[in-house]
C-alpha positions in Angstrom: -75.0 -64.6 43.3 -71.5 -65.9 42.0 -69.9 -65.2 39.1 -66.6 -66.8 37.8 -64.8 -69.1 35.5 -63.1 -70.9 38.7 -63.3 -71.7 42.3 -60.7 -72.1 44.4 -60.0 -71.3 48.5 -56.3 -70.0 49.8 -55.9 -72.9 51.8 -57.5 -76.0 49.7 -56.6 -74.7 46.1 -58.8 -74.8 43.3 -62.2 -76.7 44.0 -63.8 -76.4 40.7 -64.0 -75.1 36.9 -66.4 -74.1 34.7 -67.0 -74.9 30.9 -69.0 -73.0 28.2 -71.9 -74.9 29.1 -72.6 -74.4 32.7 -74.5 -71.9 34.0 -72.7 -68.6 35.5 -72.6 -69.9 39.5 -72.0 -74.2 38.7 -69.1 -75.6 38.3 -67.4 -78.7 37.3 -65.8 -80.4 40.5 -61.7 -81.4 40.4 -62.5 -85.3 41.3 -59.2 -86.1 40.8 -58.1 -84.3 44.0 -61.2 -82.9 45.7 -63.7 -84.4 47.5 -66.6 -81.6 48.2 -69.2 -82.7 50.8 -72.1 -81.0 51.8 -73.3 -80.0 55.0 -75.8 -78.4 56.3 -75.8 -76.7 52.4 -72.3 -75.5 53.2 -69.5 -76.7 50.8 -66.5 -78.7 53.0 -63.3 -79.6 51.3 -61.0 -82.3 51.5 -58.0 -81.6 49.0 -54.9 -84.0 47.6 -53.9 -81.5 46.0 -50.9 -80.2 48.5 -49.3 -84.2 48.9 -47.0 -83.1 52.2 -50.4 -81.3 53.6 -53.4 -82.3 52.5 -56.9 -80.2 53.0 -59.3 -82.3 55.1 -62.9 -81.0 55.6 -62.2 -77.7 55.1 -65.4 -75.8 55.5 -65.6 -72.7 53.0 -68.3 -70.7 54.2 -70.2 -71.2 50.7 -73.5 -72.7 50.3 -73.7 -75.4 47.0 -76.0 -77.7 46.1 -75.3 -80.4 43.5 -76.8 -80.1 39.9 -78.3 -83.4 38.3 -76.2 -83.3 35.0 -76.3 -86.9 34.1 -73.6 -85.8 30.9 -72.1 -82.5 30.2 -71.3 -81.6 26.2 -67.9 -81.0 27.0 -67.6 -84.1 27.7 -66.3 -84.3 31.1 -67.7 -86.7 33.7 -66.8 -84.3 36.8 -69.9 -83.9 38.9 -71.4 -80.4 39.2 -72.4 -77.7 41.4 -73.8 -74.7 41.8 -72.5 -71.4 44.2 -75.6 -70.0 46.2 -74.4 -67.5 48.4 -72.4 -67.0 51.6 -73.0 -69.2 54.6 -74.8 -66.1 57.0 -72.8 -67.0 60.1 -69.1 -67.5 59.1 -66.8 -65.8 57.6 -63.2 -65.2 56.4 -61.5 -61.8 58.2 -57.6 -60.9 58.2 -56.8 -64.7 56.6 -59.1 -66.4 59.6 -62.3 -68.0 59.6 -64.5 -66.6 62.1 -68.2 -67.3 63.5 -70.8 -65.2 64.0 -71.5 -66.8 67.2 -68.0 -66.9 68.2 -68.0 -62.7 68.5 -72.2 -62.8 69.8 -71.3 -64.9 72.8 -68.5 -62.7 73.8 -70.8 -59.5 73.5 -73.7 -60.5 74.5 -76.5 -63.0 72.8 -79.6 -60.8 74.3 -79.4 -58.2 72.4 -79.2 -56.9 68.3 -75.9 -57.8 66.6 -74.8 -57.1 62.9 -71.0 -57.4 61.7 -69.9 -55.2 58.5 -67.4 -56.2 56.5 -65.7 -53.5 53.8 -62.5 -54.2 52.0 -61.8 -50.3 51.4 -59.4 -49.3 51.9 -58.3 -52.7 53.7 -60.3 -55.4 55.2 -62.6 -53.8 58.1 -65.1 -55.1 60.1 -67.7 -52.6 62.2 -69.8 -55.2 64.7 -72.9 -52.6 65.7 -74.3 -53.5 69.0 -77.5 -52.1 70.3 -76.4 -52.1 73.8 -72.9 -50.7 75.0 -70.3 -53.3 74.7 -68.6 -54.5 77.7 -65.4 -53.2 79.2 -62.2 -54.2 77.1 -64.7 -55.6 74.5 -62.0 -55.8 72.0 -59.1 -57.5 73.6 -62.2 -60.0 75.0 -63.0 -60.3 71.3 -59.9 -60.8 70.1 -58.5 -63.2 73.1 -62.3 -65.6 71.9 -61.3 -66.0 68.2 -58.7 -68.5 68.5 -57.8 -68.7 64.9 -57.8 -65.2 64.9 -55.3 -64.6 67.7 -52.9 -67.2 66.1 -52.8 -65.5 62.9 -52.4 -61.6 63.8 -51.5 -59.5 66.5 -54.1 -57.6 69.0 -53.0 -54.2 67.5 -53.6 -55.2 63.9 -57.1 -56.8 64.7 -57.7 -53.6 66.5 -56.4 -51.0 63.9 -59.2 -53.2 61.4 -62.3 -54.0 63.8 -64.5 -51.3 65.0 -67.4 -51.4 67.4 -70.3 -49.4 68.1 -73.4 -48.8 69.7 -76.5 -47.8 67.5 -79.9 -47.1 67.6 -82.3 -50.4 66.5 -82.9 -48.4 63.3 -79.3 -48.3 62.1 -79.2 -52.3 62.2 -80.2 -53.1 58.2 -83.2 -55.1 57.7 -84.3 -56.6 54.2 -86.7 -54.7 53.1 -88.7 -57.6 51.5 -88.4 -59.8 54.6 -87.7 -57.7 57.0 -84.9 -59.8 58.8 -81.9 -59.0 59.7 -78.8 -60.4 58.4 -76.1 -61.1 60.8 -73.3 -60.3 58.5 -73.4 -58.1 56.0 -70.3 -58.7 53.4 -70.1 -55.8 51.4 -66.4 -56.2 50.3 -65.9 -56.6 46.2 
């Protein structure tokens, strides 16, 4: 669940605002410079906003949906939307959007895979395997997630990713549905 009075990405600026009378997750769209699409429920960003470098379909890793408000008492006509949750197989690490199925197809789709993320005491990310990884598995890692490699250096991705093998049992499950969530984004 979301709560805020804004929302805005590092690279597209702010998206959207929120007045006294929206619920705590929907927002109020920017419509003069943002165009927010929807797909496959994950918000994607085109922002005017930066003239000399415009933002096109930038996808932010959130889920929205759009809210039917036909009129809003403060009187704007922005369209609105409401924050879900994350998007369960990509995230932002180290100023870098990476996939879930970017790192699984490097260490192996056949077996149990859940990725970490802590921001303390910086950003962190454990990937716990239940099989042992394969030899090098880092620098394989690292040399897979182009945007990644082009925005820090091996030793600093290594000094903030770990990776281990575990038991089944270590891998979280939800307790109500019992499935397991790929990433787990515990960072405040």
């Amino acid at each position: 669940m979301f709560v805020s009075a804004g929302y805005a990405s590092v690279d597209a600026g702010p998206i959207g605002w929120q007045c006294p009378y929206l619920n705590h997750a929907e927002h109020h769209l920017y419509s003069d410079w943002v165009h927010l699409e929807i797909v496959d429920e994950e918000a994607v960003i085109s922002s005017l906003l930066k003239r000399n470098m415009p933002v096109l379909r930038y996808r932010t890793g959130d889920r929205v949906q759009w809210i039917n408000k036909s009129s809003c008492p403060c009187g704007s006509t922005d369209k609105v939307f409401q924050l879900l949750d994350r998007v369960d197989n990509t995230f932002r690490f180290l100023a870098s959007s990476i996939s879930f199925d970017e790192i699984a197809s490097v260490l192996g789709n056949n077996q149990e895979i859940q990725i970490i993320l802590h921001n303390q005491p910086d950003d962190t990310m454990e990937i716990l395997l239940t099989e042992p990884p394969v030899h090098l598995a880092l620098k394989l890692l690292y040399k897979e997630l182009e945007d990644l490699n082009r925005t820090v250096s091996f030793a600093e991705f290594e000094s903030h990713c770990q990776i281990k093998t575990v038991d089944s049992s270590v891998i979280f499950r939800n307790p109500r549905t019992g499935k397991t969530p790929k990433v787990r984004d515990l960072r405040v």
